[in-house]
N, C-alpha and C positions, 0 to 999 in steps of 0.2 A: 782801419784797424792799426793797431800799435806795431810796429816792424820786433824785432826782436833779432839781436845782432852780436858782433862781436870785434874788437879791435885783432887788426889779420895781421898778417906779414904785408911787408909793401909789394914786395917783387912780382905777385900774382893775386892779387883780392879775389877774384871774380871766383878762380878755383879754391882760395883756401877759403872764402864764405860756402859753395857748394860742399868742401870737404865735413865743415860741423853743422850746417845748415841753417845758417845765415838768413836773415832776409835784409839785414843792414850790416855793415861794416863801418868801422874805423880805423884811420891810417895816419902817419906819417908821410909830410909831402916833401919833406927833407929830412939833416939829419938830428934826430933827435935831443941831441947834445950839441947841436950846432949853429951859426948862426948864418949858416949858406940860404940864398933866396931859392923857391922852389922852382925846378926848370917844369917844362911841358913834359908830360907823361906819354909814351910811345904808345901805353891802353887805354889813353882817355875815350876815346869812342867805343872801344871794349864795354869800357866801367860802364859810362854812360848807359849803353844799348841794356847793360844786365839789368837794369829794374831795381837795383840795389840801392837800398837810402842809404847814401853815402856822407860822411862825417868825416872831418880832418882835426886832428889836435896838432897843435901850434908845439912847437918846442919846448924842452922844460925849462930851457936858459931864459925865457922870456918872462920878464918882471915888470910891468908897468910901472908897477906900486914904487919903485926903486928910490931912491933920494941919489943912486947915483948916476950921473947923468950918461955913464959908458953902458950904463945898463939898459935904463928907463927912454934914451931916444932909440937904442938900435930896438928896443923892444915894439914902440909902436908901428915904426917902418914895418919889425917882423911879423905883425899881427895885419897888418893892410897886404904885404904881401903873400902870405897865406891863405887872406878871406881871398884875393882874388882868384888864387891857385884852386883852391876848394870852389868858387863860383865856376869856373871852367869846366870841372866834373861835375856840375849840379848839384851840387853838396847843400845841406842841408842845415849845416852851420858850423863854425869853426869855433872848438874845444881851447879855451884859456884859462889857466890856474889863477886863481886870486892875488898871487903874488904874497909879497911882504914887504915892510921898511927895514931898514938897519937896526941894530941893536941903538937903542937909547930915542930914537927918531921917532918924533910924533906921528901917531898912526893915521893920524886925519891927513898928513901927508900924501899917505898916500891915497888915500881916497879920492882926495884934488885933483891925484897924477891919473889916477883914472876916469874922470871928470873929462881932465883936458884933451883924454886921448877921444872918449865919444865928440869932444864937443869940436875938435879940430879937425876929425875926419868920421865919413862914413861907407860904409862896407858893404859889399855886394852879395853877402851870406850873413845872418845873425851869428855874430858874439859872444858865445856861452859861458858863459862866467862859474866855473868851478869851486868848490867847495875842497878845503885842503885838509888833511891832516894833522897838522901839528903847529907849535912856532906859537909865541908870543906875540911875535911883532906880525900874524901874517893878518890879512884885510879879507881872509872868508874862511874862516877857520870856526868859529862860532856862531851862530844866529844873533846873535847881539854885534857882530861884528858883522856880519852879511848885511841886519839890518841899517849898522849907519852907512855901508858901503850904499844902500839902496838907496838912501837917505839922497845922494848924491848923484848918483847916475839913471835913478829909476826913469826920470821922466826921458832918458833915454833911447835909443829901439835896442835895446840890451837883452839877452835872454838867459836862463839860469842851469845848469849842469848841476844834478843832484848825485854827487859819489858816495852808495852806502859805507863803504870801506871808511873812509875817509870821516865820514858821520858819525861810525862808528867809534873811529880812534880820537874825536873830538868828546866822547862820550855824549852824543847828540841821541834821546830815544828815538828808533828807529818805528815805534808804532803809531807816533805821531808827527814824524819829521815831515811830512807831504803836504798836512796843514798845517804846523808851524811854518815851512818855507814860504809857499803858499801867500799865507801872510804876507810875507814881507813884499815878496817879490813880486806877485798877483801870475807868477808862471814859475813852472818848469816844463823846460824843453826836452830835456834829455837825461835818464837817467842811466848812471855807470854801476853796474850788479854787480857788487864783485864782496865776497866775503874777506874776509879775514884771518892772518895769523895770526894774530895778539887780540888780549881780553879789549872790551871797551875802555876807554877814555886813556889808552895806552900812547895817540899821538905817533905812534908809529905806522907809517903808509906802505902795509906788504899785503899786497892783495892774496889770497887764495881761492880754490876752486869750492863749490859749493859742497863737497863732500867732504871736505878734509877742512874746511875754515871754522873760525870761532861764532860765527851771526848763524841764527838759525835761519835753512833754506827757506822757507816759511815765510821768515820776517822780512827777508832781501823782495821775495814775490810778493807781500802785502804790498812793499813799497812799491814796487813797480807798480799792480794794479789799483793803487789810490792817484800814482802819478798819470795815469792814463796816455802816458808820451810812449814814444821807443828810448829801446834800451839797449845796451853793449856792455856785454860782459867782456871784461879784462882780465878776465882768469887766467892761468896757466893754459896752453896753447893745447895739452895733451888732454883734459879735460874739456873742455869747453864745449862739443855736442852736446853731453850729459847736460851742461847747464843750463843752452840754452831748450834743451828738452822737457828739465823742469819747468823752465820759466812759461813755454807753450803751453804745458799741462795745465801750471794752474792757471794760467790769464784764459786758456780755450778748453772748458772743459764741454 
């Protein structure tokens, strides 16, 4: 059965997953906006022993896709030392943004640069490759642009992160996004529920709670139960039992 989850606070998972009722979480194994390696965690046997499908997303500063190169080499170091961080916890796979190239910069560029990271190194948790919000120049922003991204790393052990938010703001339809991704990718691993504050095709990445967001609740749970993976809601913190209470209802009626 599909876990149904939610990204927590770092400082205590185990309890803030029991506090909205969690059966997975996602965390931060460092700092968010930072480029510090992750140390050992004082709960890892904690986490471990909880039974929780545990999920780690990589930093936002991490850009494979980069053209520059203060960016794009400390990015793949940070992505190897994360998968291993998350393999210590039995993680289930580590969460990566699709990145982007620079303004003006061929976008096959970057699709290379993420080529060379699967083909240079490989990882001890799957790779979940994210789906973004906005940007011209980003390398997973559209399915036209996921698709050439696959073009190039599919034959990879690569896995794929469906964010409805994000799909949303791409103006991507969400009634069929599950087999169009599908498609390309021939998986999704993991998907991120999380509604929205702006209309579609707005490009703007602000997540909301399922009652106050712009996607209907409805539409966010089709996706989930076409994607048949676990999912983590990224909602607002003070929300988020409600949510994932929806998402129980309709996936376990």
């Amino acid at each position: 059965m599909a876990l149904i989850g939610a990204h927590v606070r770092d400082d205590d998972p185990v309890a803030a997953a029991r506090a909205v009722g969690a059966e997975a979480v996602q965390i931060f194994l460092a700092d968010p906006q930072g480029w510090k390696k992750p140390v050992p965690r004082e709960d890892s046997a904690a986490l471990v022993a909880s039974g929780l499908g545990i999920y780690a997303h990589a930093p936002y500063l991490v850009n494979v896709a980069s053209t520059n190169n203060k960016i794009r080499i400390p990015s793949r170091k940070m992505i190897a030392q994360h998968a291993e961080a998350a393999a210590a916890l039995g993680g289930r796979g580590l969460i990566v943004h699709g990145g982007h190239v620079g303004d003006g910069d061929d976008i096959a560029l970057g699709f290379d640069s993420w080529r060379k990271t699967f083909e240079r190194a490989t990882f001890p948790v799957p790779v979940l490759v994210e789906n973004t919000a906005g940007g011209e120049n980003a390398c997973a922003r559209t399915l036209d642009r996921i698709a050439m991204l696959w073009d190039v790393i599919g034959g990879y052990d690569v896995g794929f992160c469906l964010d409805t938010c994000h799909a949303w703001a791409a103006g991507e339809d969400l009634e069929t996004i599950v087999e169009r991704v599908r498609a390309i990718t021939g998986r999704i691993d993991l998907v991120h529920a999380n509604s929205s504050r702006d209309p579609a095709g707005s490009s703007r990445d602000r997540h909301a709670g399922f009652a106050s967001g712009t996607i209907p609740a409805e539409l966010i749970a089709h996706v989930v139960r076409e994607a048949g993976c676990d999912a983590i809601v990224e909602t607002p913190s003070e929300g988020q039992s409600q949510d994932i209470d929806l998402l129980k209802t309709a996936l376990r009626p």
